[in-house]
VOFIVO-760011 format. One record per residue (C-alpha): x, y, z; residue number from 1; residue in three letters. Coordinates in steps of 0.05 Angstrom, whole numbers. Example, Ala and Ser with C-alpha at 12.3 -4.5 7.8 and 13.67 -1.06 7.14 Angstrom:
2
@u = 246 | v = -90 | w = 156 | i = 1 | aa = ALA
@u = 273 | v = -21 | w = 143 | i = 2 | aa = SER
This chain:
367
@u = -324 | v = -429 | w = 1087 | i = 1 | aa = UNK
@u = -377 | v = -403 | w = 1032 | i = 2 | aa = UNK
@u = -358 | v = -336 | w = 1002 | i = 3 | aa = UNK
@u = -413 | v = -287 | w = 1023 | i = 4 | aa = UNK
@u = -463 | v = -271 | w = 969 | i = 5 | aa = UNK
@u = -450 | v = -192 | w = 972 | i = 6 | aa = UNK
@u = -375 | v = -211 | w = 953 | i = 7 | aa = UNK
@u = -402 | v = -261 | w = 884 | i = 8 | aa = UNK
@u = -448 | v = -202 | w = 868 | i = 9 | aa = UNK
@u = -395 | v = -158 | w = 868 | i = 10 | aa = UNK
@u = -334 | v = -191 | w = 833 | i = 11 | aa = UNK
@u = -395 | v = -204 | w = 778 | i = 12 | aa = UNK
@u = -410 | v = -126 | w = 771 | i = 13 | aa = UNK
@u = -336 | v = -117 | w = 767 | i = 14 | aa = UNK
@u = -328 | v = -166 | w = 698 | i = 15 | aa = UNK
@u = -387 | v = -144 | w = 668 | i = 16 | aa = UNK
@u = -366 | v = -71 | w = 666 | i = 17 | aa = UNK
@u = -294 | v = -84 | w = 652 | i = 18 | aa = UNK
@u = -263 | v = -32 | w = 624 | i = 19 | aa = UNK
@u = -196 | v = -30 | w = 579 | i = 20 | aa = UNK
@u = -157 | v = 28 | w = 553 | i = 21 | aa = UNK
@u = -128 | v = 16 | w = 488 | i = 22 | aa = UNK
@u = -80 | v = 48 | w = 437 | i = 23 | aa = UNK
@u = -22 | v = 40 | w = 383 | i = 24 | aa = UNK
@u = -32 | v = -25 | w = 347 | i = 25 | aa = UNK
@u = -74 | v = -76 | w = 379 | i = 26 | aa = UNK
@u = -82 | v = -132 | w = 318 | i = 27 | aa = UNK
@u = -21 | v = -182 | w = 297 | i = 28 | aa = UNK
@u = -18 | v = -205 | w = 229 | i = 29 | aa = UNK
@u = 16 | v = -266 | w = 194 | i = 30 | aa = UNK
@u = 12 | v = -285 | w = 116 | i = 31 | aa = UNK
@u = -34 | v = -344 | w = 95 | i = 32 | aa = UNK
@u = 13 | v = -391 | w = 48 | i = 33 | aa = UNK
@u = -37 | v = -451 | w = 36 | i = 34 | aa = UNK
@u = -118 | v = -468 | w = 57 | i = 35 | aa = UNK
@u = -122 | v = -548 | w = 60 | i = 36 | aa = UNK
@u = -182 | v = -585 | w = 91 | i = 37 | aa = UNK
@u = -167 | v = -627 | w = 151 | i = 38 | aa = UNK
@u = -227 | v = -675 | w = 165 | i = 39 | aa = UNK
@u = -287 | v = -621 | w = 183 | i = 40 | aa = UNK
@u = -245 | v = -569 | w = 192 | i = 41 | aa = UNK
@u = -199 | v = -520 | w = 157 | i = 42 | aa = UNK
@u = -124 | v = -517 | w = 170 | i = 43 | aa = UNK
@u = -87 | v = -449 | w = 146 | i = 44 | aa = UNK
@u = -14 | v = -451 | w = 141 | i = 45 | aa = UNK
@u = 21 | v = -383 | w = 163 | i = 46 | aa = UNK
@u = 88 | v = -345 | w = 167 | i = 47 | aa = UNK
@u = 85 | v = -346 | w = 238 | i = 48 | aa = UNK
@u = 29 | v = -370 | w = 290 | i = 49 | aa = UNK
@u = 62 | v = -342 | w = 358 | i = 50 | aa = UNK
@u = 9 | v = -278 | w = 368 | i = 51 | aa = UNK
@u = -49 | v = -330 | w = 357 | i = 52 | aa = UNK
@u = -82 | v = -373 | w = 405 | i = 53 | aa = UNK
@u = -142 | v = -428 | w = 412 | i = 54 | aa = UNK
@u = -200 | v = -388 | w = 421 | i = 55 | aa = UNK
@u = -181 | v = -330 | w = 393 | i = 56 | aa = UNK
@u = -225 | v = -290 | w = 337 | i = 57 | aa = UNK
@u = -188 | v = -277 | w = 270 | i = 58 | aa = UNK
@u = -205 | v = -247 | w = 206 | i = 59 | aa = UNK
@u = -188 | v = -285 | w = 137 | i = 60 | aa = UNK
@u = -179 | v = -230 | w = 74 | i = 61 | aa = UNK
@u = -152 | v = -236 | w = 17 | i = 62 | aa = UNK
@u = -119 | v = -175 | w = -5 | i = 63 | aa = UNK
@u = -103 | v = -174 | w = -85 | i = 64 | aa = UNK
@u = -116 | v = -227 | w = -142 | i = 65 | aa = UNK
@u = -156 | v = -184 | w = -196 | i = 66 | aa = UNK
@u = -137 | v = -201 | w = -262 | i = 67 | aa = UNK
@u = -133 | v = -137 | w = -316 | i = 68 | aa = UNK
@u = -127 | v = -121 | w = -382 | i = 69 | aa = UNK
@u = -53 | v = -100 | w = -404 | i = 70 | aa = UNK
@u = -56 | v = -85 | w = -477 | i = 71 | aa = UNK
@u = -27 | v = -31 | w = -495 | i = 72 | aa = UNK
@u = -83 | v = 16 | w = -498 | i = 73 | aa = UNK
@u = -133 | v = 68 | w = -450 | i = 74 | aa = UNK
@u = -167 | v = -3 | w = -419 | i = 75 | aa = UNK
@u = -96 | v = -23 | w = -390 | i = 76 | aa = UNK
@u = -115 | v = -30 | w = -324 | i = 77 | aa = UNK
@u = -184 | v = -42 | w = -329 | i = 78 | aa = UNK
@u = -206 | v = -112 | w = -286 | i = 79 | aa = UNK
@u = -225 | v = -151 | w = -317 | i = 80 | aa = UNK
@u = -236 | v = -216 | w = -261 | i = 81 | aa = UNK
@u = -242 | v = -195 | w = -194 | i = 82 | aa = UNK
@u = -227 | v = -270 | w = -173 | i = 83 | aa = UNK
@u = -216 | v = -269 | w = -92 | i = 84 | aa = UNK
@u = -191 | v = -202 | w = -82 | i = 85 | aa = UNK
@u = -223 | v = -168 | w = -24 | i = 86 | aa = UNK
@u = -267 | v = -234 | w = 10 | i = 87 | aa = UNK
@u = -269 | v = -241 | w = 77 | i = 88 | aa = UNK
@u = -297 | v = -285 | w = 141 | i = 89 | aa = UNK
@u = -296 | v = -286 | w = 209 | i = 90 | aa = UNK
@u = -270 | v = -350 | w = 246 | i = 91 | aa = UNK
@u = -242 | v = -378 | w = 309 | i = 92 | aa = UNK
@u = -179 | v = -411 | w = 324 | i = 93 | aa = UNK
@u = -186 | v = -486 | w = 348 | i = 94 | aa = UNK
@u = -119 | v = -505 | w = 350 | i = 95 | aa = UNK
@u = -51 | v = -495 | w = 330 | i = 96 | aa = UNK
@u = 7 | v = -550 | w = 303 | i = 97 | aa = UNK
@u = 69 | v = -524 | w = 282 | i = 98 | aa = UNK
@u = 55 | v = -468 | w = 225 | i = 99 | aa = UNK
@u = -15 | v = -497 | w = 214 | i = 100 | aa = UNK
@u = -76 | v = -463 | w = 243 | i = 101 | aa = UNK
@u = -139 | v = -505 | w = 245 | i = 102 | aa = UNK
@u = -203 | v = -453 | w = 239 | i = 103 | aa = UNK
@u = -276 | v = -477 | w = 282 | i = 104 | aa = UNK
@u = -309 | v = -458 | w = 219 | i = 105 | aa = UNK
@u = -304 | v = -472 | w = 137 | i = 106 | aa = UNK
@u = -296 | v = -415 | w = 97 | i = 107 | aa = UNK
@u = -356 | v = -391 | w = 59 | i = 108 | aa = UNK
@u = -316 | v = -353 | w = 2 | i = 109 | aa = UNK
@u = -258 | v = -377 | w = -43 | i = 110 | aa = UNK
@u = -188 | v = -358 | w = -30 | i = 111 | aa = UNK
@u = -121 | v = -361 | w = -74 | i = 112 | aa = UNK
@u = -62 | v = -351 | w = -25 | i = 113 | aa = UNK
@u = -17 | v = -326 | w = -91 | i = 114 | aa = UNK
@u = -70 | v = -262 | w = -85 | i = 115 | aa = UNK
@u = -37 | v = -245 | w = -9 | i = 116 | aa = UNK
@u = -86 | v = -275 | w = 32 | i = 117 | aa = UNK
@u = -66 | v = -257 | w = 112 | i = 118 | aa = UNK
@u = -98 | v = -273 | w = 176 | i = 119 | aa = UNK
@u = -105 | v = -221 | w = 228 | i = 120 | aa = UNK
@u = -128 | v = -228 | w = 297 | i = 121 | aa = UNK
@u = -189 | v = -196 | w = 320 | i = 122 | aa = UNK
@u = -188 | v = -171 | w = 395 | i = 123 | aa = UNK
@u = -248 | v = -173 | w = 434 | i = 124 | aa = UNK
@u = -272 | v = -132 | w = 497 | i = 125 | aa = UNK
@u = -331 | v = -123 | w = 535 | i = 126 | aa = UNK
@u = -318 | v = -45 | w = 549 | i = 127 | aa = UNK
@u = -271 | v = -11 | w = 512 | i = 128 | aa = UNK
@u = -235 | v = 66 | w = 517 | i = 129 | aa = UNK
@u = -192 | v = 93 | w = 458 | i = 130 | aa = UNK
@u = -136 | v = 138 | w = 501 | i = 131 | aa = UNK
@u = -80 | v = 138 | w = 454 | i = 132 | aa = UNK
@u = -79 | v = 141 | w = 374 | i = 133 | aa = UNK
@u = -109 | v = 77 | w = 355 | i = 134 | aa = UNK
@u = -77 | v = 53 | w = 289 | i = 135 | aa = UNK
@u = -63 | v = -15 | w = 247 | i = 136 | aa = UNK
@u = 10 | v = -40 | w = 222 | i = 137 | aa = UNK
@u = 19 | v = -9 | w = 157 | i = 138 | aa = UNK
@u = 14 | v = -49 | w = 97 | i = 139 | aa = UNK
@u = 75 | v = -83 | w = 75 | i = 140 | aa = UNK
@u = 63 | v = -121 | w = 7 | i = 141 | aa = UNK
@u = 40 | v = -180 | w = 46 | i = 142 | aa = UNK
@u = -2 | v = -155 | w = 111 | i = 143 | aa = UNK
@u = -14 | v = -99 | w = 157 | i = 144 | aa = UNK
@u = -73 | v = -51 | w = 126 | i = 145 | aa = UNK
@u = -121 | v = -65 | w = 173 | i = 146 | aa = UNK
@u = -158 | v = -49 | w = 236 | i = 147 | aa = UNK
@u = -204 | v = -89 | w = 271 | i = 148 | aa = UNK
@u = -232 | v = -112 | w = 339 | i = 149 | aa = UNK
@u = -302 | v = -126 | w = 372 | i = 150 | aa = UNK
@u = -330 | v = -94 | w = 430 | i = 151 | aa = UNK
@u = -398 | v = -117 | w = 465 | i = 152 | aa = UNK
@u = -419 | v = -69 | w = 514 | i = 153 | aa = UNK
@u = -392 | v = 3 | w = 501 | i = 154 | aa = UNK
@u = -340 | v = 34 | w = 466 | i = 155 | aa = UNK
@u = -315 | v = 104 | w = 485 | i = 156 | aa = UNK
@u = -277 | v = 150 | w = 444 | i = 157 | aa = UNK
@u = -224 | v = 199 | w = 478 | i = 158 | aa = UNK
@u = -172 | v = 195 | w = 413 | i = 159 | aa = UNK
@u = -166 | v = 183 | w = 340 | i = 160 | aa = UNK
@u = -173 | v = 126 | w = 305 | i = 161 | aa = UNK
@u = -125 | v = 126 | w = 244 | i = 162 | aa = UNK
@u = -107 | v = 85 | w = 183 | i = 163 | aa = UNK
@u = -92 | v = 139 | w = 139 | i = 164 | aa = UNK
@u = -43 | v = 126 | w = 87 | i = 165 | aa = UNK
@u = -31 | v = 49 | w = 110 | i = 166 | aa = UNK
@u = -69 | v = 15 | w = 55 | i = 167 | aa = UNK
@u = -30 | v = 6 | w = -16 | i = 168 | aa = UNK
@u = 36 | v = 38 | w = -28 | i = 169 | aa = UNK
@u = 46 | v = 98 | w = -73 | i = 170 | aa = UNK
@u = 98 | v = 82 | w = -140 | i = 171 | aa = UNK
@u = 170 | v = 96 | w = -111 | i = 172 | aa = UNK
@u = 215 | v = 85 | w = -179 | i = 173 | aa = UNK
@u = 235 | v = 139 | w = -226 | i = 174 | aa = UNK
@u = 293 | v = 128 | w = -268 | i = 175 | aa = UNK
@u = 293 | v = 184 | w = -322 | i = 176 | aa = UNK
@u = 359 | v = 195 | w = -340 | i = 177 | aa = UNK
@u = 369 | v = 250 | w = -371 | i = 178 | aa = UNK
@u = 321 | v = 327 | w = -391 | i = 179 | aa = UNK
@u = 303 | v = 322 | w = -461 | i = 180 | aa = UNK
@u = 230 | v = 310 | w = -485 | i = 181 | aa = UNK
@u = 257 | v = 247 | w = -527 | i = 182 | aa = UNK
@u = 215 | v = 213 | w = -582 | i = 183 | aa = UNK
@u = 150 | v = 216 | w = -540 | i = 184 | aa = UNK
@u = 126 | v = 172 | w = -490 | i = 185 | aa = UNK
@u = 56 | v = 149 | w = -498 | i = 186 | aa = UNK
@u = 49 | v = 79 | w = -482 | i = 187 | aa = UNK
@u = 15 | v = 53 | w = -420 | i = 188 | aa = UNK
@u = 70 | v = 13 | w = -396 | i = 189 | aa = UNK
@u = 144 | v = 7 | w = -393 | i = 190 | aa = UNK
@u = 196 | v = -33 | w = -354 | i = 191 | aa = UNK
@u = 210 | v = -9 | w = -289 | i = 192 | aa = UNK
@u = 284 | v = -13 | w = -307 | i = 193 | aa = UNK
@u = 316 | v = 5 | w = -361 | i = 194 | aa = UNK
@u = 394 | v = 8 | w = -394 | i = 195 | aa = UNK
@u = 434 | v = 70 | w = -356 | i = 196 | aa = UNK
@u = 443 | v = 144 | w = -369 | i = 197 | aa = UNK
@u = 418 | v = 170 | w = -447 | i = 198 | aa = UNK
@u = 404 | v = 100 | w = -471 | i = 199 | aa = UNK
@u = 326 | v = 108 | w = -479 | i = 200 | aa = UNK
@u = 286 | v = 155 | w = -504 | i = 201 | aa = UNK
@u = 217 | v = 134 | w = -477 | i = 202 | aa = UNK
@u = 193 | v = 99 | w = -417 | i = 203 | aa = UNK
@u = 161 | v = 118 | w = -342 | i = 204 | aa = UNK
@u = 151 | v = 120 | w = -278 | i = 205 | aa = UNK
@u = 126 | v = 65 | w = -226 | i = 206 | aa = UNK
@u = 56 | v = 51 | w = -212 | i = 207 | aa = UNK
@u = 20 | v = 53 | w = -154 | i = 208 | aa = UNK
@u = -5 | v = -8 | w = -125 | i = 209 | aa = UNK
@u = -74 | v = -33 | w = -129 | i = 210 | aa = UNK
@u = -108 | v = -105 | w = -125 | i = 211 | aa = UNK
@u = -71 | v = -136 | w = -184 | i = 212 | aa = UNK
@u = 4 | v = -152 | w = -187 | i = 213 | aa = UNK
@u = 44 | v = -142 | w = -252 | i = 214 | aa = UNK
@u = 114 | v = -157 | w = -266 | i = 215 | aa = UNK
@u = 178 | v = -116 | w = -272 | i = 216 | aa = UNK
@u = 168 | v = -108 | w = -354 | i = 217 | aa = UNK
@u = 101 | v = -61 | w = -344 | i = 218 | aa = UNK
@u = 111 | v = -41 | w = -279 | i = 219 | aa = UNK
@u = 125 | v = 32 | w = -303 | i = 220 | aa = UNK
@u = 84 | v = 81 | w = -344 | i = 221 | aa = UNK
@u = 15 | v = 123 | w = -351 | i = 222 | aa = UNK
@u = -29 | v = 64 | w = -351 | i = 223 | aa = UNK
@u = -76 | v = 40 | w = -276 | i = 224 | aa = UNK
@u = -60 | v = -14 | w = -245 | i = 225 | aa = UNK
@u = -127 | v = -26 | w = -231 | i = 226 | aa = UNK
@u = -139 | v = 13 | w = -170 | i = 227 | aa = UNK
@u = -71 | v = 31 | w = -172 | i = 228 | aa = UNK
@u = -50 | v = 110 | w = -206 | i = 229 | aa = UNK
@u = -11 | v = 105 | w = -258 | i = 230 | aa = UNK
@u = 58 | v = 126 | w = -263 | i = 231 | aa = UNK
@u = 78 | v = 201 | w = -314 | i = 232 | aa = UNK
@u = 107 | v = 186 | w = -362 | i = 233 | aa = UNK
@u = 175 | v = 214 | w = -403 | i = 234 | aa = UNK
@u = 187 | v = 276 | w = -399 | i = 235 | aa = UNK
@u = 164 | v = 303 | w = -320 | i = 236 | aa = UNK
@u = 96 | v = 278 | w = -326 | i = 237 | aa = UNK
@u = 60 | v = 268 | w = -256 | i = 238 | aa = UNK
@u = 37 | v = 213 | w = -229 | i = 239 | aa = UNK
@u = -44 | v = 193 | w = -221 | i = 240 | aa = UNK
@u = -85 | v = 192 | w = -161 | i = 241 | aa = UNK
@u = -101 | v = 120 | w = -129 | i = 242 | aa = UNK
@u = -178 | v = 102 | w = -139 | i = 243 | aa = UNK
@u = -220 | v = 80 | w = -80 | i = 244 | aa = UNK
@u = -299 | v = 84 | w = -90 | i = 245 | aa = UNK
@u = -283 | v = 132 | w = -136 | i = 246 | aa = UNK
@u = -229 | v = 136 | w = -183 | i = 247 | aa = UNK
@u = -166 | v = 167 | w = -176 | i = 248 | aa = UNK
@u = -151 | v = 240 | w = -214 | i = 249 | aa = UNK
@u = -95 | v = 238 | w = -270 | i = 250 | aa = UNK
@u = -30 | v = 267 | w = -264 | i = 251 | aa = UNK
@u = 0 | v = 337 | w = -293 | i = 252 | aa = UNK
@u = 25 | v = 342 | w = -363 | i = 253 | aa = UNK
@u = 100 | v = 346 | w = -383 | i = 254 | aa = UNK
@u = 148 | v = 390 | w = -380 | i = 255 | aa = UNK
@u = 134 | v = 457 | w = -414 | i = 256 | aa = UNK
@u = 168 | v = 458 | w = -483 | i = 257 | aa = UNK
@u = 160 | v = 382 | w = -491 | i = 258 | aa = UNK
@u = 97 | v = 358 | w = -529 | i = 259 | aa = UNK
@u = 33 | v = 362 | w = -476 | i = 260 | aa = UNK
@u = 5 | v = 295 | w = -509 | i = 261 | aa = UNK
@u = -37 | v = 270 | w = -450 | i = 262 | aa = UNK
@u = 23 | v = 219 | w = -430 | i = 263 | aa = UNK
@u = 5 | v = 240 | w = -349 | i = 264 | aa = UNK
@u = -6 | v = 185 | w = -304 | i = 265 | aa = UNK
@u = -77 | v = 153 | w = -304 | i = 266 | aa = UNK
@u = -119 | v = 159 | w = -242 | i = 267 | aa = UNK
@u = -135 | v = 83 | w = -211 | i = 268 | aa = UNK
@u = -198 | v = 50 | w = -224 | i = 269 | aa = UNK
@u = -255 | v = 68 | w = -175 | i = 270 | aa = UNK
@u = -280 | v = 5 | w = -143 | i = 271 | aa = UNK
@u = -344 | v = 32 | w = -113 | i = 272 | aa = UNK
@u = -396 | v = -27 | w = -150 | i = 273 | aa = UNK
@u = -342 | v = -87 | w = -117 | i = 274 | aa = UNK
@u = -341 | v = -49 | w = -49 | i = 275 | aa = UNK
@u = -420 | v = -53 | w = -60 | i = 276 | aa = UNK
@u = -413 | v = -130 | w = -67 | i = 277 | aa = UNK
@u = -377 | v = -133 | w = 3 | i = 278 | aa = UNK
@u = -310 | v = -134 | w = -20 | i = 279 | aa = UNK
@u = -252 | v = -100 | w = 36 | i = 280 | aa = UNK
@u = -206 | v = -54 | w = -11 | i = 281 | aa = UNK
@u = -148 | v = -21 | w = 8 | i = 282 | aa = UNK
@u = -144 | v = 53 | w = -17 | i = 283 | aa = UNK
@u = -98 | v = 49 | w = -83 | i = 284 | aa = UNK
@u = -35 | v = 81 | w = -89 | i = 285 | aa = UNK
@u = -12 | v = 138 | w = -121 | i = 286 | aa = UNK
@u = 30 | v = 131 | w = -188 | i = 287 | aa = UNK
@u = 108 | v = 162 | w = -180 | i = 288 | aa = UNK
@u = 125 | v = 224 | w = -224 | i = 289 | aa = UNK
@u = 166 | v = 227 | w = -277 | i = 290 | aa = UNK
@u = 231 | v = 266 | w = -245 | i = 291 | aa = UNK
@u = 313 | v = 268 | w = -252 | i = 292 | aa = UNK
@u = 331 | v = 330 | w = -226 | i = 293 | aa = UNK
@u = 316 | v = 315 | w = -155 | i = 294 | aa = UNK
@u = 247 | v = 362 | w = -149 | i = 295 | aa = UNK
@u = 199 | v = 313 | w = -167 | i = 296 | aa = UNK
@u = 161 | v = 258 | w = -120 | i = 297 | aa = UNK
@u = 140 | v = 193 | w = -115 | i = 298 | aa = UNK
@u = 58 | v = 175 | w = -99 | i = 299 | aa = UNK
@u = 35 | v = 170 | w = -37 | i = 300 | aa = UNK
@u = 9 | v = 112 | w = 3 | i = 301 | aa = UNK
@u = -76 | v = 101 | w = 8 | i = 302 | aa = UNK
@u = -122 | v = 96 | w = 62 | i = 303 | aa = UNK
@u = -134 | v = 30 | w = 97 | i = 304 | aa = UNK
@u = -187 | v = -10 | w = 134 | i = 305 | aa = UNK
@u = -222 | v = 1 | w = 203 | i = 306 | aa = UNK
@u = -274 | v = -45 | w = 223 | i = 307 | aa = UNK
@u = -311 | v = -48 | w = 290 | i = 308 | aa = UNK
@u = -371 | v = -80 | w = 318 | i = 309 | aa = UNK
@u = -398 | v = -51 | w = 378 | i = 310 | aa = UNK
@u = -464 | v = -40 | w = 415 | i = 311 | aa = UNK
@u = -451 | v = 22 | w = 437 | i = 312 | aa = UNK
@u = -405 | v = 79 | w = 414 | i = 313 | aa = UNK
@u = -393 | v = 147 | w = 458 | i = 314 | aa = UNK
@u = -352 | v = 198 | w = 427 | i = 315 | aa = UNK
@u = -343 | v = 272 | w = 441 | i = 316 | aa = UNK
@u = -318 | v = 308 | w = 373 | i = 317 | aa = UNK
@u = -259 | v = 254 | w = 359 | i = 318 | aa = UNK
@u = -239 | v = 231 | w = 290 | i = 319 | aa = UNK
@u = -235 | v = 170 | w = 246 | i = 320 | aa = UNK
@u = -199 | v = 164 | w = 194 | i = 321 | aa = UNK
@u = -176 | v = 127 | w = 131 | i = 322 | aa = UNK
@u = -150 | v = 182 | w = 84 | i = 323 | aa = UNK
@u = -102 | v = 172 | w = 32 | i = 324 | aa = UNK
@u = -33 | v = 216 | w = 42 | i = 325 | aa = UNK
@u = -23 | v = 277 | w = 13 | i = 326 | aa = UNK
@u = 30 | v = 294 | w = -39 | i = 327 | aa = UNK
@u = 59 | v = 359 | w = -9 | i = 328 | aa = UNK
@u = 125 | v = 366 | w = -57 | i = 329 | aa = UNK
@u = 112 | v = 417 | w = -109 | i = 330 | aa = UNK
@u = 157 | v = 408 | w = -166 | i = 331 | aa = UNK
@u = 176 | v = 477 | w = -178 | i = 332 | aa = UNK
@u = 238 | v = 511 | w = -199 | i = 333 | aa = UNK
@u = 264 | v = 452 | w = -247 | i = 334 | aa = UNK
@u = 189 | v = 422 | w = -270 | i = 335 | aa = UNK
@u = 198 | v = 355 | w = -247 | i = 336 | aa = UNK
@u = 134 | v = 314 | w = -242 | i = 337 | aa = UNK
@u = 99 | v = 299 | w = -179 | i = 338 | aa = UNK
@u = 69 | v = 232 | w = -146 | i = 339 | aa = UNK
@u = 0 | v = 229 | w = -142 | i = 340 | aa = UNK
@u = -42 | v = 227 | w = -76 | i = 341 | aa = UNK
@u = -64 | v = 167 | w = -49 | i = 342 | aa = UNK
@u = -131 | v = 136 | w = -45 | i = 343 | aa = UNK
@u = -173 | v = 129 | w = 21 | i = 344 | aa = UNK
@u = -197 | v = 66 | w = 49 | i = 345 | aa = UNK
@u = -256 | v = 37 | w = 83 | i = 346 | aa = UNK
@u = -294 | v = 50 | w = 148 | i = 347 | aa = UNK
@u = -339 | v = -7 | w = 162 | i = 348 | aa = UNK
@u = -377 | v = 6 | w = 232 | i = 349 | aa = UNK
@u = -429 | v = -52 | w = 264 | i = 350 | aa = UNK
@u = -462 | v = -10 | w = 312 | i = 351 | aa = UNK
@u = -538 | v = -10 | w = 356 | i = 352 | aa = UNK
@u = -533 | v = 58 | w = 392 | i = 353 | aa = UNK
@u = -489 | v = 121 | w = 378 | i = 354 | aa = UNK
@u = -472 | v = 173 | w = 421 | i = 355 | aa = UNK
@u = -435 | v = 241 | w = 416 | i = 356 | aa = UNK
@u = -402 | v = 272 | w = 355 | i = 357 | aa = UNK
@u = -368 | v = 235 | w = 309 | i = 358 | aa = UNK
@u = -322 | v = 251 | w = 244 | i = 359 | aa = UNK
@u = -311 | v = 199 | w = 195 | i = 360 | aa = UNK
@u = -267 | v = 217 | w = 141 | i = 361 | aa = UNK
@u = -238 | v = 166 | w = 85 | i = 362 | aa = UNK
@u = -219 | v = 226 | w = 26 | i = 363 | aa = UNK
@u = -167 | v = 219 | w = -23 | i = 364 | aa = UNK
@u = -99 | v = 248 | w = -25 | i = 365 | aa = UNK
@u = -82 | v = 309 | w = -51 | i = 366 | aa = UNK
@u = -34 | v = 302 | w = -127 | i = 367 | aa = UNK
């Protein structure tokens, strides 16, 4: 028996104006630990291929990798080679063999897995409603950051859309040991460890994190890490503000009664010129404050990325948003230094038609 042609034209106007609600996080992550060829295509090796599929879209980023200058000077910080940090592409998956995923596409950019390359998975609908807070797994060192899915007919807006404060993590170590002003503190980086209680007389707080890596020995102290605020330095100094576009602010001087020497955190690089070159930052952390009696704070995380491509977007006074946090501790009473406010991130929209009212925010954090 032939289905009736009333009944074809019907089940066809019901998939062409699917509709799906969605909400929390919709993208899965995994690391990226080596890019080999196999024959004419590209295999990827990952922590864990069990939320990906043949067929499905994913996005390949590279997260860090920026070499910078560490002498012991105001440039500390400063990039020096960009590298890989921040490419991207778009791909398919073709198949899958153990922990190796094998991409329908070469990549068209370079990619150094030591810079924490990840691959996410990109969902894809033909109508799509926001009903619920719409958000991305935080960043976690080595993925998370990041929202992103397609939509090709409409997509309609009935909640926020938030990354704030998942992009680079604000500096979480300070160590001080003990309230006197000491010998000064004003180099641009320290150990973020050093020996126990009254045993050094200069040193700093953590960094916040940014596109380049550093190890343990200059972890700590005023200087950027790149985008990344620097941490205040001995005695209370706060921490700097992440940079995104922009750069971040520096931090508040020291303690009153110790020398005010300009030994405050330096705000992180701003990044607006590599952004320009279609580079995908995450907002740089704040640096930590100086603090050891308990009033001070640690800097606070940046914004990260959302990244849609739609035809059609309806929205009716809702929000998105990739703002770096807030530092809300004020380090009164005992004048412990504060962190430093986070960065904010990146909102990259592909969109034909626009409908409604829409807010877009991506502002820095508050020191």
């Amino acid at each position: 028996m032939k289905t009736p042609a009333f009944i074809l034209l019907s089940l066809w106007f019901y998939c062409a104006n699917a509709q799906t609600n969605i909400s929390g996080i919709i993208n899965a992550y995994t690391p990226v630990t080596a890019i080999t060829n196999a024959g004419c295509n590209v295999q990827v090796t990952v922590g864990s291929p069990s939320a990906f599929a043949p067929g499905d879209k994913v996005l390949l980023i590279q997260m860090k990798g920026a070499v910078i200058d560490t002498s012991n000077s105001s440039a500390f910080g400063d990039v020096l080679n960009l590298n890989d940090a921040g490419s991207y592409e778009f791909s398919r998956v073709l198949s899958i063999t153990g922990q190796n995923i094998t991409l329908t596409t070469n990549p068209v950019n370079s990619y150094n897995v030591n810079g924490k390359v990840q691959l996410v998975r990109v969902p894809e609908y033909t109508n799509a409603t926001v009903n619920g807070t719409l958000t991305a797994q935080a960043w976690n060192g080595t993925t998370g950051g990041i929202l992103v899915f397609d939509v090709s007919n409409t997509l309609t807006l009935g909640a926020t859309i938030d990354v704030s404060g998942l992009g680079f993590r604000g500096g979480d170590v300070s160590n001080n040991p003990d309230g006197g002003c000491g010998s000064g503190s004003p180099d641009y980086f320290y150990p973020l460890t050093q020996p126990g209680l009254f045993q050094w007389a200069s040193g700093g707080a953590m960094k916040g994190e940014g596109i380049s890596e550093l190890g343990s020995d200059k972890m700590a102290g005023k200087g950027k890490l790149a985008n990344g605020g620097g941490g205040g330095n001995k005695h209370n100094c706060g921490g700097g503000g992440g940079g995104g576009f922009t750069a971040g602010g520096h931090g508040g001087e020291a303690l009153a009664g110790c020398p005010l020497s300009g030994n405050y955190g330096g705000g992180g690089a701003g990044l607006g010129a590599v952004i320009a070159q279609n580079r995908l930052i995450l907002g740089g952390g704040g640096g930590c404050g100086d603090y050891n009696n308990g009033v001070g704070s640690n800097g606070t995380n940046g914004g990260g990325i959302i990244m849609i491509r739609t035809t059609t977007i309806i929205a009716g006074n809702d929000s998105m948003l990739a703002n770096g946090l807030d530092e809300t501790v004020v380090g009164t009473g005992i004048a412990d230094g504060v962190g430093g406010g986070g960065a904010g991130g990146l909102i990259f929209l592909d969109v034909t038609n626009y409908n409604g009212n829409l807010i877009l925010q991506a502002n820095g954090g508050k020191g």
